[in-house]
DSSP file (Angstrom, degrees, kcal/mol; ACC not computed):
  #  RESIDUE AA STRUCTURE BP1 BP2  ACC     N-H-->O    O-->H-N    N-H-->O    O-->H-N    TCO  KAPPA ALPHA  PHI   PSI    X-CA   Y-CA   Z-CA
    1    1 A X              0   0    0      0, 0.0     2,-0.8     0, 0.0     0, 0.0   0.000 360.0 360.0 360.0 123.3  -18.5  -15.3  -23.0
    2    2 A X        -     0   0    0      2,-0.0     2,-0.2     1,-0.0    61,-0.1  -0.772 360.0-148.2 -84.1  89.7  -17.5  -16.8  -20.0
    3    3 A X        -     0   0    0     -2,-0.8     3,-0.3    60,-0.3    62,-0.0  -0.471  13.6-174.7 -99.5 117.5  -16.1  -13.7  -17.7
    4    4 A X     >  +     0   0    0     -2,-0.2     4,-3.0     1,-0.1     5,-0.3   0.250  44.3 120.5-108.7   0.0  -13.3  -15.3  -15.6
    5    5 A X  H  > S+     0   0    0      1,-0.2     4,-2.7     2,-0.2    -1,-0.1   0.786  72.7  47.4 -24.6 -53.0  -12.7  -11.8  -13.5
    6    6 A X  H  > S+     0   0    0     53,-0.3     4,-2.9    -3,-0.3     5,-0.3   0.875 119.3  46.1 -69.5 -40.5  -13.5  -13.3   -9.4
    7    7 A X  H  > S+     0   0    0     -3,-0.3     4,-1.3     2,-0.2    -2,-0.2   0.906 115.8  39.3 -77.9 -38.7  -11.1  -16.4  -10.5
    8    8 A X  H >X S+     0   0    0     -4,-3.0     4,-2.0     2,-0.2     3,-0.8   0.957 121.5  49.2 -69.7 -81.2   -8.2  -14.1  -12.0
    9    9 A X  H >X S+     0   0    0     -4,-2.7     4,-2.0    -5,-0.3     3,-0.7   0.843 112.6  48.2 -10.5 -59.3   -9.1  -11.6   -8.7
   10   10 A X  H 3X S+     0   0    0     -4,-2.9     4,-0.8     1,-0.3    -1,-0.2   0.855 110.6  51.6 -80.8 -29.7   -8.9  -14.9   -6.2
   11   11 A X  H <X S+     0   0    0     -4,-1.3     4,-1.2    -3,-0.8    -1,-0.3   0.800 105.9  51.1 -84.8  -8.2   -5.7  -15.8   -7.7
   12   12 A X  H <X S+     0   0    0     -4,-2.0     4,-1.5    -3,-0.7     5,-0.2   0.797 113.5  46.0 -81.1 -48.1   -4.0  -12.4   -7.3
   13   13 A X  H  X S+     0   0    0     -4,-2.0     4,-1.3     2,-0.2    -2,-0.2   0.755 109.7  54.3 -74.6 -21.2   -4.9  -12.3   -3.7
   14   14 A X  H  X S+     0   0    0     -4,-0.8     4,-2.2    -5,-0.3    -2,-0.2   0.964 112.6  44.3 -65.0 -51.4   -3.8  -16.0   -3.1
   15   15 A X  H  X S+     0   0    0     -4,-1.2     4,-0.5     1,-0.3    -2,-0.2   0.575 111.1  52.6 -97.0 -10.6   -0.4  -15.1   -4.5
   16   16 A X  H  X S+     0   0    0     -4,-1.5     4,-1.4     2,-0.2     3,-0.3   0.792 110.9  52.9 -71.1 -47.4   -0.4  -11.6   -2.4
   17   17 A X  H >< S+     0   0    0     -4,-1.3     3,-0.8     1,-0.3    -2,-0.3   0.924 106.0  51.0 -51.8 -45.9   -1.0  -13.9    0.6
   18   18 A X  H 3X S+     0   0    0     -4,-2.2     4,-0.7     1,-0.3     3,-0.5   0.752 108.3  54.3 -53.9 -40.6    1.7  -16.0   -0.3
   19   19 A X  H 3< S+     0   0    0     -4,-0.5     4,-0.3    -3,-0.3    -1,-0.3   0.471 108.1  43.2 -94.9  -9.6    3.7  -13.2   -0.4
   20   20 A X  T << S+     0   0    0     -4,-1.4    -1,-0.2    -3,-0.8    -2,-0.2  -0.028  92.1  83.2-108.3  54.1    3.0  -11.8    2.8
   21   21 A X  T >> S+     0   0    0     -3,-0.5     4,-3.0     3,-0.1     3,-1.7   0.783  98.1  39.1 -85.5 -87.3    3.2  -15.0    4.7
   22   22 A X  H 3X S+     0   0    0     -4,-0.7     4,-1.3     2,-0.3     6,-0.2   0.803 105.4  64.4 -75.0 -13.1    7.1  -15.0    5.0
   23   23 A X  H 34>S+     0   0    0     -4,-0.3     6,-1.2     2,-0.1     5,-1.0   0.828 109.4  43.0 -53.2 -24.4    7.2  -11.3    5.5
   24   24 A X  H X45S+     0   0    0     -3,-1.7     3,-2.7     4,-0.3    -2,-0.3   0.911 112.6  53.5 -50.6 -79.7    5.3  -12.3    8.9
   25   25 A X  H 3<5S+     0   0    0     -4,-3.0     2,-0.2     1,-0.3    -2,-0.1   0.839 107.8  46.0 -60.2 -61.5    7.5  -15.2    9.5
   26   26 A X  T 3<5S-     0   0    0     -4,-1.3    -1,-0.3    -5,-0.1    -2,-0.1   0.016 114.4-111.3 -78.1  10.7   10.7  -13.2    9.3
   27   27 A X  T <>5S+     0   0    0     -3,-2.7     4,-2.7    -2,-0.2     3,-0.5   0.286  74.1 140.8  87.9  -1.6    9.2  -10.4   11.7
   28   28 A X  H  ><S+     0   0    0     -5,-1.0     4,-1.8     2,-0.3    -4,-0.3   0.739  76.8  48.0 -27.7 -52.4    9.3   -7.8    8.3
   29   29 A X  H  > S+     0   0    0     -6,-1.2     4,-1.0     1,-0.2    -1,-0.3   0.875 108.5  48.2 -80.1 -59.6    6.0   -6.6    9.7
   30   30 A X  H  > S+     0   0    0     -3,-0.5     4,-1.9     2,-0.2     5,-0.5   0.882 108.2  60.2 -70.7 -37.3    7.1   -6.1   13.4
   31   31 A X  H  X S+     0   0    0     -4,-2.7     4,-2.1     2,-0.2    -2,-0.2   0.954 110.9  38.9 -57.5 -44.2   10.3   -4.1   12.0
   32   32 A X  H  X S+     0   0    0     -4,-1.8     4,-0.8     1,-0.2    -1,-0.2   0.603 105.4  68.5 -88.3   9.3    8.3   -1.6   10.4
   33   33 A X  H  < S+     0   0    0     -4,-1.0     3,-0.4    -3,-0.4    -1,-0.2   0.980 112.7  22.2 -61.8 -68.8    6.4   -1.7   12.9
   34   34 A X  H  < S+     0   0    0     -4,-1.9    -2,-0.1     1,-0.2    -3,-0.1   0.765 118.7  65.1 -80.9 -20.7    8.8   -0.1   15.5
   35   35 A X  H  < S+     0   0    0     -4,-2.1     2,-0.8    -5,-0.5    99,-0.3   0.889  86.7  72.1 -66.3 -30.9   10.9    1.5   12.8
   36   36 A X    ><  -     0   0    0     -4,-0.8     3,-1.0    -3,-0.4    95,-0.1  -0.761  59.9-170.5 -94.2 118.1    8.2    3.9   11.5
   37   37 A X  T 3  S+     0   0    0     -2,-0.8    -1,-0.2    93,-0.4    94,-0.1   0.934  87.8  47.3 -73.0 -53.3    7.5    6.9   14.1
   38   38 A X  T 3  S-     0   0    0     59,-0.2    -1,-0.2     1,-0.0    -2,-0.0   0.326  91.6-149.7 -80.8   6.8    4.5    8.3   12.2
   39   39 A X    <>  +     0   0    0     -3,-1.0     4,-0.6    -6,-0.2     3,-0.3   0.754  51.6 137.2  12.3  64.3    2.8    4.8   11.8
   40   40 A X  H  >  +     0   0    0      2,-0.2     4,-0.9     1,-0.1    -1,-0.2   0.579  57.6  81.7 -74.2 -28.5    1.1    5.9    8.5
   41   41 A X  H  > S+     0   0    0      2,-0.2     4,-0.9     3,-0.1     3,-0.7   0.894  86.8  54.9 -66.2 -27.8    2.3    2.4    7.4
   42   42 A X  H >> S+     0   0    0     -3,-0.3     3,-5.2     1,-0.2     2,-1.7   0.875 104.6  54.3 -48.2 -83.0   -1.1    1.1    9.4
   43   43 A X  H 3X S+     0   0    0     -4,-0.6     4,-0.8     1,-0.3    -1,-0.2   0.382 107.1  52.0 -38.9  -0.2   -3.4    3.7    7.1
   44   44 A X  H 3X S+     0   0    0     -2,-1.7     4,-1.4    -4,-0.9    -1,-0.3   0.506 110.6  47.0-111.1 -20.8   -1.8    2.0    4.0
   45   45 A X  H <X S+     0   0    0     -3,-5.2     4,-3.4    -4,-0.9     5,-0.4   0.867 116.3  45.2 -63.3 -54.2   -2.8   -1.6    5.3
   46   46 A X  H  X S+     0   0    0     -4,-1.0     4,-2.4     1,-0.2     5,-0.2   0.964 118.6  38.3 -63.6 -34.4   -6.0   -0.5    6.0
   47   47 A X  H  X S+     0   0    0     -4,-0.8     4,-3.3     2,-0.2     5,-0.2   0.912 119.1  48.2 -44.4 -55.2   -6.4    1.4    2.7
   48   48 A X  H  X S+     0   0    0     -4,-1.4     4,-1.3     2,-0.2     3,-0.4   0.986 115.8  47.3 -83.4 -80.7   -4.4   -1.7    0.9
   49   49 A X  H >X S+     0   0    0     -4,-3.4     4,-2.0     1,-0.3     3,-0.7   0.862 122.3  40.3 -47.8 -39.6   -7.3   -4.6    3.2
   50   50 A X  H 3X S+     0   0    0     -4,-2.4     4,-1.8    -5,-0.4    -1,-0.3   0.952 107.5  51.1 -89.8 -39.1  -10.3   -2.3    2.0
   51   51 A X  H 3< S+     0   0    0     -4,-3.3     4,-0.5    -3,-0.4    -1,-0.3   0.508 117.3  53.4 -69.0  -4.6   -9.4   -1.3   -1.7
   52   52 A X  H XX S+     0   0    0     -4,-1.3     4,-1.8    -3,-0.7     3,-0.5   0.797 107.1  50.5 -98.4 -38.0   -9.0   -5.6   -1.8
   53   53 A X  H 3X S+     0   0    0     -4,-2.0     4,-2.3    -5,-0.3    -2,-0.2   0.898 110.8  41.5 -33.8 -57.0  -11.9   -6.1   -0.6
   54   54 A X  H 3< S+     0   0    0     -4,-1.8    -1,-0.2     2,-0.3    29,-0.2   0.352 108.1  62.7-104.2   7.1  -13.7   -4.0   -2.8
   55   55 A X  H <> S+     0   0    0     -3,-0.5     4,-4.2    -4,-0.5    -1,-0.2   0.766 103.0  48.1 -60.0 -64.5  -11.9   -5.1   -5.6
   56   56 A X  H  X S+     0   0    0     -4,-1.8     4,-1.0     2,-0.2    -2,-0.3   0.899 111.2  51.8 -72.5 -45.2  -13.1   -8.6   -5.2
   57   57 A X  H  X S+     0   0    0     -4,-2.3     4,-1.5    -5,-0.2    -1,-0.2   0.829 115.4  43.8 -63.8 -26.0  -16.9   -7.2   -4.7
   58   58 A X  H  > S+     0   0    0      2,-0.2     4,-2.9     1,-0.1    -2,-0.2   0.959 114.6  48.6 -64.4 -57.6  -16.4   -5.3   -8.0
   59   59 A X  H  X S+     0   0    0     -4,-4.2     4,-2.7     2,-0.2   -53,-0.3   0.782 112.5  47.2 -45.6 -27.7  -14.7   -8.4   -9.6
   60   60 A X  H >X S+     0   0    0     -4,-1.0     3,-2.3     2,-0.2     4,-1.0   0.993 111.9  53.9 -98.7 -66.0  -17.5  -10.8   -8.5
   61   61 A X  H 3X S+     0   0    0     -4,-1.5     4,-0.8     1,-0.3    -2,-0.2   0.644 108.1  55.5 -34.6 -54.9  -20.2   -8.0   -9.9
   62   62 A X  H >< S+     0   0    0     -4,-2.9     3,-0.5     1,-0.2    -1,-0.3   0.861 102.4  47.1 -18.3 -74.0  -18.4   -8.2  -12.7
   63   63 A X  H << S+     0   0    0     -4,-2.7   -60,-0.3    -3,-2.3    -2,-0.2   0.936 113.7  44.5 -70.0 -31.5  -18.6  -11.6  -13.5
   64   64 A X  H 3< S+     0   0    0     -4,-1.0    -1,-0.2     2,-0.1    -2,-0.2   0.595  80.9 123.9 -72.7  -3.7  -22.4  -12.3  -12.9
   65   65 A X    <<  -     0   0    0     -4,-0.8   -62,-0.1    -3,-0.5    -3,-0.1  -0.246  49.4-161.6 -64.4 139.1  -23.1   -9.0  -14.8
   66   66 A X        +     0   0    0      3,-0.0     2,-0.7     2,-0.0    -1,-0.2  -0.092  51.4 117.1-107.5  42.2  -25.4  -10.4  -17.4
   67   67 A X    >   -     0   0    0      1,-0.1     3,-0.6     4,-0.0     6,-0.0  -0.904  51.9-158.8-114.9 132.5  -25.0   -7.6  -19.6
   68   68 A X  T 3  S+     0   0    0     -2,-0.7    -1,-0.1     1,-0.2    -3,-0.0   0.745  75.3  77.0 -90.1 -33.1  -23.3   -8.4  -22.9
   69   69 A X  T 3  S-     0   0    0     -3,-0.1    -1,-0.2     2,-0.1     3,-0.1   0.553  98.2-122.1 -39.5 -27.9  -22.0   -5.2  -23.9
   70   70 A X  S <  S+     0   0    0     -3,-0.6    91,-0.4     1,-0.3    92,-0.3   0.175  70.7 110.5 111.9 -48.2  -19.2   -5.4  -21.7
   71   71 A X        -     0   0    0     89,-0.2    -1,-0.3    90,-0.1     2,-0.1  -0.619  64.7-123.6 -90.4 149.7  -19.3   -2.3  -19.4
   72   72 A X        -     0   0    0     -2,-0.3    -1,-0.1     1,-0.2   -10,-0.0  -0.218  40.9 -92.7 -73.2 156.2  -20.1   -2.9  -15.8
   73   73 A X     >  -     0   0    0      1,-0.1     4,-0.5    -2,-0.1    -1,-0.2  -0.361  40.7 -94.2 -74.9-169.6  -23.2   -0.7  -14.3
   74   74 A X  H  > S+     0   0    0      2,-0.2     4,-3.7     3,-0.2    -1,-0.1   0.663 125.9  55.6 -81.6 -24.7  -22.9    2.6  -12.8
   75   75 A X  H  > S+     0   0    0      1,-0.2     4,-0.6     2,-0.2    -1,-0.1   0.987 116.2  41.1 -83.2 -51.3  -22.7    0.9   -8.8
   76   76 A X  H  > S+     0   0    0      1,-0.2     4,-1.9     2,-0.2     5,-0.4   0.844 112.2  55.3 -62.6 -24.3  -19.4   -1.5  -10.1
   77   77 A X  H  X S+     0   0    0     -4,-0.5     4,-2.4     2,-0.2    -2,-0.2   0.992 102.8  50.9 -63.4 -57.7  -18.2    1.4  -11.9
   78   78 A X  H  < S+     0   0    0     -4,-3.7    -1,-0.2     2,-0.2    -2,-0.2   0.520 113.9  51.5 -61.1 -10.1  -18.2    3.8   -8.5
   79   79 A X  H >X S+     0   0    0     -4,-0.6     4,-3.1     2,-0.1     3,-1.6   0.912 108.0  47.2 -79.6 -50.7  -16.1    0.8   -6.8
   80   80 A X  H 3X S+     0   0    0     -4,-1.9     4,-1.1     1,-0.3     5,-0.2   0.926 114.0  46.9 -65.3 -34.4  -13.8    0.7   -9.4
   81   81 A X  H 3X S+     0   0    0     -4,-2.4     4,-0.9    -5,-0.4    -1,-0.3   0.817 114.5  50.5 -53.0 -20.4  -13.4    4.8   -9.1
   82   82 A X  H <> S+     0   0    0     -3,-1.6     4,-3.2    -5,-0.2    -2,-0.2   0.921 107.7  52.1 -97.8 -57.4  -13.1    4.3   -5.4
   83   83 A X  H  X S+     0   0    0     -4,-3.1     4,-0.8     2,-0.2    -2,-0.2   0.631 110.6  44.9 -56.0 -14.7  -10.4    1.6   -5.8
   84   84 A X  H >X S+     0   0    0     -4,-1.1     3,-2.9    -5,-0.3     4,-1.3   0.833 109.3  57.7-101.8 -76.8   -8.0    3.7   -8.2
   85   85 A X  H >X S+     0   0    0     -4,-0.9     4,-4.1     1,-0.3     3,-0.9   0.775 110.1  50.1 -37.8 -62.0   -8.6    6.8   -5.7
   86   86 A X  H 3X S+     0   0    0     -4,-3.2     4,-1.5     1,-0.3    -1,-0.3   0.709 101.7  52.7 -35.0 -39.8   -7.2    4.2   -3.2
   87   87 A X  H <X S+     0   0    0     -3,-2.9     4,-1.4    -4,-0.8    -1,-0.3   0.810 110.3  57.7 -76.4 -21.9   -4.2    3.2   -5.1
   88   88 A X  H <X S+     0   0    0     -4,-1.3     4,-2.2    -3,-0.9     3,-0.4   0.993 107.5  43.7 -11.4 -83.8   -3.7    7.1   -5.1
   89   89 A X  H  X>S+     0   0    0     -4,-4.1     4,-2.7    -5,-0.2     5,-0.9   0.826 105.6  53.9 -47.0 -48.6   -3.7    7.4   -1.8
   90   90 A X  H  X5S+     0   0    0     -4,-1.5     4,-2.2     1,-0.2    -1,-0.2   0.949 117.0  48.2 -48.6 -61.6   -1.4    4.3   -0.5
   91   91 A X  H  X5S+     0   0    0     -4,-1.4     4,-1.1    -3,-0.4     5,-0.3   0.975 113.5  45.2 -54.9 -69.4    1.1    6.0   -3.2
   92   92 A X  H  X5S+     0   0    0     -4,-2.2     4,-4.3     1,-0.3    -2,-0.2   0.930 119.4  43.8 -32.4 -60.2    0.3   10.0   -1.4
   93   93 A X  H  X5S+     0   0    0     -4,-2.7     4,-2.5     2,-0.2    -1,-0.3   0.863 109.2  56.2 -63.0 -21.1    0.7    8.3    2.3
   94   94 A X  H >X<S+     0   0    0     -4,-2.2     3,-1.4    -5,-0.9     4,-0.7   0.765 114.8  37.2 -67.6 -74.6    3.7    6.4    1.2
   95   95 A X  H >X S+     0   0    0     -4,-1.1     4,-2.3     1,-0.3     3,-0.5   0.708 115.8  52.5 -58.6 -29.0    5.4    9.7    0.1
   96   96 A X  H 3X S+     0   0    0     -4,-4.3     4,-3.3    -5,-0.3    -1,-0.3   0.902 109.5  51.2 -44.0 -47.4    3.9   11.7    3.1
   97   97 A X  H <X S+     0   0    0     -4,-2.5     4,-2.3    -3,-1.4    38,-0.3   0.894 105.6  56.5 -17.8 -73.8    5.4    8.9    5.0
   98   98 A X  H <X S+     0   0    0     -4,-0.7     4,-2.0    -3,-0.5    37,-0.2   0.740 112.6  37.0  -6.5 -62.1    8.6    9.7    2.9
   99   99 A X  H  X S+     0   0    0     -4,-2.3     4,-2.2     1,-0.2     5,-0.5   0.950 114.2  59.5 -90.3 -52.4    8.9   13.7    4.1
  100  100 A X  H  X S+     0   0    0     -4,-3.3     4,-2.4    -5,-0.2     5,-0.3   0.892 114.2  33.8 -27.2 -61.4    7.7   12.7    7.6
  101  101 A X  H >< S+     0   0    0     -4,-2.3     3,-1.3     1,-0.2    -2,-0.2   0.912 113.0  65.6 -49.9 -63.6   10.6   10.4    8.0
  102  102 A X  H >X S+     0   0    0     -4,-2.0     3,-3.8     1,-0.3     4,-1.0   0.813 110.2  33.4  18.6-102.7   12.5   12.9    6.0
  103  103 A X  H 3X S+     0   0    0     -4,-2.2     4,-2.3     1,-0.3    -1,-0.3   0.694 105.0  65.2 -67.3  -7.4   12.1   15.6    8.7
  104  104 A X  H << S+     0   0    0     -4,-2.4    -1,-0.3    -3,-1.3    -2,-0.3   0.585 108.6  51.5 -73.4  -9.7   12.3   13.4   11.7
  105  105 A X  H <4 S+     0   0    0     -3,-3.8    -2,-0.2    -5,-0.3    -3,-0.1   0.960 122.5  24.0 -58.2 -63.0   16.0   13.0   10.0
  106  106 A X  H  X S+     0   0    0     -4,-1.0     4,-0.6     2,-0.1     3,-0.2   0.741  97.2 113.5-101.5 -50.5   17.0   16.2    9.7
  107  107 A X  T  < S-     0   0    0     -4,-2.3     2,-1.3     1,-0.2    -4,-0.0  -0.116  92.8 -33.7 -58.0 126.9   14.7   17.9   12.5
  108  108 A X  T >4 S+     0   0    0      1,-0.2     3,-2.1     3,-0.0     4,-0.4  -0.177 104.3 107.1  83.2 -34.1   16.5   19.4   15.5
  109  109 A X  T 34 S+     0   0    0     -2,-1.3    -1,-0.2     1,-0.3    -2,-0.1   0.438  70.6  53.7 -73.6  -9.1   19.1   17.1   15.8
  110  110 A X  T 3< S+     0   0    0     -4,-0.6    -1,-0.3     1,-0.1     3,-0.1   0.616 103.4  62.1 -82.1  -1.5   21.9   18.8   14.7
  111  111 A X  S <  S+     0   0    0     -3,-2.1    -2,-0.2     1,-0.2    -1,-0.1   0.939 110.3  40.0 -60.4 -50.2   20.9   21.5   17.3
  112  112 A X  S    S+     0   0    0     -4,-0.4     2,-0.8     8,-0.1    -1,-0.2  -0.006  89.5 105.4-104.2  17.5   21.4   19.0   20.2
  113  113 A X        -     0   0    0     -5,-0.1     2,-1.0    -3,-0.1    -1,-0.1  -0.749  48.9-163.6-122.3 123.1   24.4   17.2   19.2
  114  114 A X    >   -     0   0    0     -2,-0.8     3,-3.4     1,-0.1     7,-0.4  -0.767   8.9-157.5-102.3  87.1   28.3   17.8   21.0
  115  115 A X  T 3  S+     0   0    0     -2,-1.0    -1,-0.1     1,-0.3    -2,-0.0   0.264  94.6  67.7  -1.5 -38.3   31.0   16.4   18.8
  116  116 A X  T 3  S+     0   0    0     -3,-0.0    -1,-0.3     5,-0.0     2,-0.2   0.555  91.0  70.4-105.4 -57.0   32.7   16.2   21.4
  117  117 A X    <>  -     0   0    0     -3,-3.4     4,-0.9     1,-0.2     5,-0.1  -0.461  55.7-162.3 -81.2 129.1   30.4   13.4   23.0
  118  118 A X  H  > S+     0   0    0     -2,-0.2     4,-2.4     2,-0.1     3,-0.4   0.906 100.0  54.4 -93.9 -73.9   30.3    9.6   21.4
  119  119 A X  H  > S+     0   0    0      2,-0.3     4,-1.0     1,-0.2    -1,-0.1   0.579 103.2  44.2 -26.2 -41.1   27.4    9.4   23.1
  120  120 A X  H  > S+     0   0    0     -6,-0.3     4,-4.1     2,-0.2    -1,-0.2   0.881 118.8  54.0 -70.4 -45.9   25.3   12.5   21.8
  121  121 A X  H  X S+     0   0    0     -4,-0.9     4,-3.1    -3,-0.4    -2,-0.3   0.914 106.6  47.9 -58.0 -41.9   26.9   11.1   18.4
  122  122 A X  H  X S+     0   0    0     -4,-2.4     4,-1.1     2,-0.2    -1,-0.2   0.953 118.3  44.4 -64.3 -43.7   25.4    7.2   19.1
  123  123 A X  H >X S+     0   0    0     -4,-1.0     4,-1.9    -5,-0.3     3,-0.7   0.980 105.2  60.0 -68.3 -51.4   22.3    8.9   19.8
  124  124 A X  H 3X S+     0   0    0     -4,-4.1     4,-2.2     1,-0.3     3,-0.4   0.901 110.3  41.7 -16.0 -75.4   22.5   11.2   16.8
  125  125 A X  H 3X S+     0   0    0     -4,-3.1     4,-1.4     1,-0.2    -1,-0.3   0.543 112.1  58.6 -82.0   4.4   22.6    8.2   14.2
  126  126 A X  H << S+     0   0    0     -4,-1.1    -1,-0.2    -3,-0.7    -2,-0.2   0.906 102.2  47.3 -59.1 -41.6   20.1    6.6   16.1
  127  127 A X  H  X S+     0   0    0     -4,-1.9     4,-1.1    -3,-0.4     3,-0.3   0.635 117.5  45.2 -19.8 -64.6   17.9    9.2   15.8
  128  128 A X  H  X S+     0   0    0     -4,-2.2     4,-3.3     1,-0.2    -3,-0.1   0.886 106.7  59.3 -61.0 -34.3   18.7    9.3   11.7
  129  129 A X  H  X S+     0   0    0     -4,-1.4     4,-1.6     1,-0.2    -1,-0.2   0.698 108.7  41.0 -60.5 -23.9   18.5    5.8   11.4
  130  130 A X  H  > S+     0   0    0     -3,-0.3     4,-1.3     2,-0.2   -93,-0.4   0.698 118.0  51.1 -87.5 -28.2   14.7    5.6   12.7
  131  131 A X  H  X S+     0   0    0     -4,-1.1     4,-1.4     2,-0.2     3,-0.5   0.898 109.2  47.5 -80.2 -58.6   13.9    8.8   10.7
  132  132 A X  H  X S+     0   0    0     -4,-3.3     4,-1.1    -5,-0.2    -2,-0.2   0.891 115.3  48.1 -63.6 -30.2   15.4    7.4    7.4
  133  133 A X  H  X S+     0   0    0     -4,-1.6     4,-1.8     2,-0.2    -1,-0.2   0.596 105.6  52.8 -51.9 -34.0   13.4    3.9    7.9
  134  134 A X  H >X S+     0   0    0     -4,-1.3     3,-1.8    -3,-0.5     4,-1.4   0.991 109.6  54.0 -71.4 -74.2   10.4    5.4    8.6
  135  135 A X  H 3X S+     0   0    0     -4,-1.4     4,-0.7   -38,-0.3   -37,-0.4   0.542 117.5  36.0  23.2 -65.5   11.1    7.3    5.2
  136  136 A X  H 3X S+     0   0    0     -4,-1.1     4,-1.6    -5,-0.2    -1,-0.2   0.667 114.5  47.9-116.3   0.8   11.7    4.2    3.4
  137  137 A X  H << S+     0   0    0     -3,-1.8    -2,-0.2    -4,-1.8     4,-0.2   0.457 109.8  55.5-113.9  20.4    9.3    1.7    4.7
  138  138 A X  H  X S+     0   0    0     -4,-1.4     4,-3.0     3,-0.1     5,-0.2   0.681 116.6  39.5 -72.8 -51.3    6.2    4.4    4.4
  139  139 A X  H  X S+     0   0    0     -4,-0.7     4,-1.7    -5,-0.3     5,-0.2   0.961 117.7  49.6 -85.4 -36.6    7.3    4.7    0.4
  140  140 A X  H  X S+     0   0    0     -4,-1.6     4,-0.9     1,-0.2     5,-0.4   0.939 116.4  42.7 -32.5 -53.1    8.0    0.8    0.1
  141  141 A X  H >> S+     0   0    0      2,-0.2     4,-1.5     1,-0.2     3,-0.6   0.903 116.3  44.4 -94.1 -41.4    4.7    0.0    1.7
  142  142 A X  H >X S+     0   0    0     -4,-3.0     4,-1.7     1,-0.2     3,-0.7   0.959 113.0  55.7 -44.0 -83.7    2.7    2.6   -0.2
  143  143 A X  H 3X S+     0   0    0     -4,-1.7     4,-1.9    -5,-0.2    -2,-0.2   0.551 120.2  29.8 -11.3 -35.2    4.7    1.5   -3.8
  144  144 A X  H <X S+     0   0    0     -4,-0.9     4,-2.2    -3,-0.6     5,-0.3   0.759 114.5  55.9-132.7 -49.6    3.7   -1.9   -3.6
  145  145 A X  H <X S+     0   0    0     -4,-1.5     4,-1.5    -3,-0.7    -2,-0.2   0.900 116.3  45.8 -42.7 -42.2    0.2   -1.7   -1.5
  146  146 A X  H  X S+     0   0    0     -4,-1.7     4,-1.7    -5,-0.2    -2,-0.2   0.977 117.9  46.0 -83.2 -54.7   -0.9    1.0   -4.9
  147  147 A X  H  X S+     0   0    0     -4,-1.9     4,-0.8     1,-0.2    -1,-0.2   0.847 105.7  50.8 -51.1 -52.5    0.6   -1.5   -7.3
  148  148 A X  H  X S+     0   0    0     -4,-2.2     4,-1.9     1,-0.2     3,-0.4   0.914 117.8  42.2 -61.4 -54.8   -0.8   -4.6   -6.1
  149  149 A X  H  X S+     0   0    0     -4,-1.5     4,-3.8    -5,-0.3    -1,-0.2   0.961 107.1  61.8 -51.1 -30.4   -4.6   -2.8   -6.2
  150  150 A X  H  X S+     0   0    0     -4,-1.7     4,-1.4     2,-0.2    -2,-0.2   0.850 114.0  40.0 -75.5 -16.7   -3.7   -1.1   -9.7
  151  151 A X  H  X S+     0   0    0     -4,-0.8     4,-1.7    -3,-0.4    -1,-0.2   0.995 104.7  56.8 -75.6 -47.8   -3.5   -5.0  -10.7
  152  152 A X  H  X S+     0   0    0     -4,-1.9     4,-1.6     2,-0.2     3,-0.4   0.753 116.5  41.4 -40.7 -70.2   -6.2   -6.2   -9.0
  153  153 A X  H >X S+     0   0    0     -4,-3.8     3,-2.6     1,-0.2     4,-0.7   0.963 100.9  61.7 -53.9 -86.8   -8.3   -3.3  -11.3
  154  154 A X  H 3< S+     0   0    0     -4,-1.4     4,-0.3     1,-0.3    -2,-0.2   0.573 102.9  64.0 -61.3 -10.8   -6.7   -3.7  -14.5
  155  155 A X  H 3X S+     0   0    0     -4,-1.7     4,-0.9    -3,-0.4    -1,-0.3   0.966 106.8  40.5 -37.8 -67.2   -8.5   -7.6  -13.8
  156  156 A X  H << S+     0   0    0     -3,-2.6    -2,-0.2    -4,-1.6    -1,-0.1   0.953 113.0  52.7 -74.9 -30.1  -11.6   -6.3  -13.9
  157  157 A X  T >< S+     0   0    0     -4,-0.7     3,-0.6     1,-0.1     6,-0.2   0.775  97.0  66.7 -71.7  10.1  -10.8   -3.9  -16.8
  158  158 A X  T 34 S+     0   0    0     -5,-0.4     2,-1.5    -4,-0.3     5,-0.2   0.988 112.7  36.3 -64.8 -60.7   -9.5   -6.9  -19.1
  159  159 A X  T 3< S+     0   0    0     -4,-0.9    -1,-0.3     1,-0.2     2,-0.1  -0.310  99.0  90.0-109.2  58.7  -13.2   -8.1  -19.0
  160  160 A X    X   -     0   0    0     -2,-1.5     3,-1.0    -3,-0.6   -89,-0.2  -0.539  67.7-162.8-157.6  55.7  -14.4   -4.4  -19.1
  161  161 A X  T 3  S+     0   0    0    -91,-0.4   -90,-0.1     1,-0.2    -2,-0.1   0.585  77.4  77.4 -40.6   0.7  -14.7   -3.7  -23.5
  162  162 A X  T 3         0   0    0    -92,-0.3    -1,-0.2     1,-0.2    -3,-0.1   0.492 360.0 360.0-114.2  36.2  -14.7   -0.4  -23.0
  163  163 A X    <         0   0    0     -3,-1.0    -1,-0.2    -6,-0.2    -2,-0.1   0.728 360.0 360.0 -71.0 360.0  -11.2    0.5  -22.3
């Protein structure tokens, strides 16, 4: 059987590239960049760059494993455990993300704000708007970071008989 795993792998990460290409072009990257106050949205890139990584050294393991049976050894087995704990996380920071933003909404600002003022009020929703963004491009970027790994795995378990 000819275990096609690294090639299926290489084409999922082509087509992830592809797909953040024009998020890069169109500054997508640099918006949540300034938009999210807690930057947690780095730790879910880095999580996201390392769990691909180590996807693709699992996948490759995979495919030269000369073992007929099916199952991966014990050393590709503790990457793939390590990669699903990763798509965890990306999902956990997203929502931590989420409540951060969440109370950076809500926190304080209704203390400090005079009705009375257009100005306290411009500031007010300026305030929310950066709170609610962080909010929802922490849980975007988690969602989509967790999925993209959780594919990335169920690759190597297609070729993996012991599901």
């Amino acid at each position: 059987m000819i275990k096609k795993t690294l090639a299926r792998w290489w084409l999922i990460t082509t087509i992830t590239l592809c797909g953040v290409f024009p998020l890069w072009k169109f500054g997508i990257f640099s918006d949540i960049y300034q938009a999210d106050v807690t930057s947690i949205h780095l730790v879910i890139y880095g999580v996201f760059i390392l769990a691909t990584i180590l996807t693709g050294i699992a996948a490759w393991r995979t495919n030269i494993s000369d073992n007929q049976t099916g199952h991966y050894n014990k050393t590709t087995g503790k990457i793939v455990d390590v990669c699903w704990f990763s798509s965890e996380t990306m999902m956990a920071l997203g929502l931590i993300g989420t409540i951060a933003g969440m109370i950076y909404l809500f926190g304080m600002i209704f203390d400090q704000i005079d009705p009375s003022d257009p100005e306290d009020l411009k500031e007010a929703l300026s305030h929310m708007a950066r709170g609610l963004s962080t909010a929802m491009y922490t849980t975007i970027c988690g969602m989509i970071g967790a999925l993209i790994i959780k594919v990335q795995l169920m690759n190597i378990e297609f070729d993996n008989n012991s599901l």
